[in-house]
C-alpha positions in Angstrom: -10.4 -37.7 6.6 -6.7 -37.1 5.6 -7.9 -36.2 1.9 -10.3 -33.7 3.6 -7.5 -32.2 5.7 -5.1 -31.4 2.7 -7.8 -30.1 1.0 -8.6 -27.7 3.6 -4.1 -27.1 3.8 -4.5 -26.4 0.0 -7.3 -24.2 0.1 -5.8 -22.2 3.2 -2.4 -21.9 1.2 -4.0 -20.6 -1.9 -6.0 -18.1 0.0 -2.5 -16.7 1.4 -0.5 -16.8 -1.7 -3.5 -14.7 -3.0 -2.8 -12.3 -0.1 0.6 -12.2 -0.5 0.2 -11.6 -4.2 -2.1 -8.7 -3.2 0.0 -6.9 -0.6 3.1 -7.6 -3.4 1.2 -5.5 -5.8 0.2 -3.0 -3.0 4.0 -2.4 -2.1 5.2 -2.1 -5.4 2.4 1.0 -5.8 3.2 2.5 -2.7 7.4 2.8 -3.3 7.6 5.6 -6.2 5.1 7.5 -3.4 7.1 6.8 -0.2 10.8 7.7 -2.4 9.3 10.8 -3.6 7.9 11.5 0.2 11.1 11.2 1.1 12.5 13.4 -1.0 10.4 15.9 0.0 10.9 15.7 3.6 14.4 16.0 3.1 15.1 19.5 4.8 18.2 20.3 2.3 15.3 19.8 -0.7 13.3 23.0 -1.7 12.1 21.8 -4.7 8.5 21.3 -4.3 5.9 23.3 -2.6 2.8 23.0 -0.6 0.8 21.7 -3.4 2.9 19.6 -4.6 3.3 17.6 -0.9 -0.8 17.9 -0.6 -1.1 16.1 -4.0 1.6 13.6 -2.9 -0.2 12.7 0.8 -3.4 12.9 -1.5 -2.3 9.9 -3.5 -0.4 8.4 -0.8 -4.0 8.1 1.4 -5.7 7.0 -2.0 -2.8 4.2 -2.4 -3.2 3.6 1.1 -7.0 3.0 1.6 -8.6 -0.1 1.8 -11.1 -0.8 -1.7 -11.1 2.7 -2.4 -12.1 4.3 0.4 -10.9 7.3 1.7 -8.6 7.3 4.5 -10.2 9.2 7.6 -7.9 12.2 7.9 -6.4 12.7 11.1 -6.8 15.8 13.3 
């Protein structure tokens, strides 16, 4: 019974480390995005245009979305 129980501990703990690892990797894509967001929002910056901040929430929604789904746009 005790065997089974760590067992179960070991399994639970691998399945989060795998998580972890996951949302790790998810982060790591996601800060060039939200430093060059940023950037842009910065009101003294008039560097990039529309476009360019379209493409940038673009890839943001893309880094953002679950599998490779599309994140619903809001209204």
């Amino acid at each position: 019974m005790a065997g089974d129980i760590v067992k179960i501990q070991a399994e639970h703990w691998s399945a989060t480390q795998l998580k972890l690892k996951a949302l790790n990797e998810k982060m790591a894509a996601l800060e060039p995005l939200i430093l060059e967001a940023v950037e842009q929002l910065d009101p003294h910056s008039c560097s990039y245009d529309a476009g360019q901040r379209q493409a940038l929430a673009q890839r943001l929604k893309e880094a953002l979305s679950k599998d490779g789904e599309a994140v619903p746009q809001s209204k």
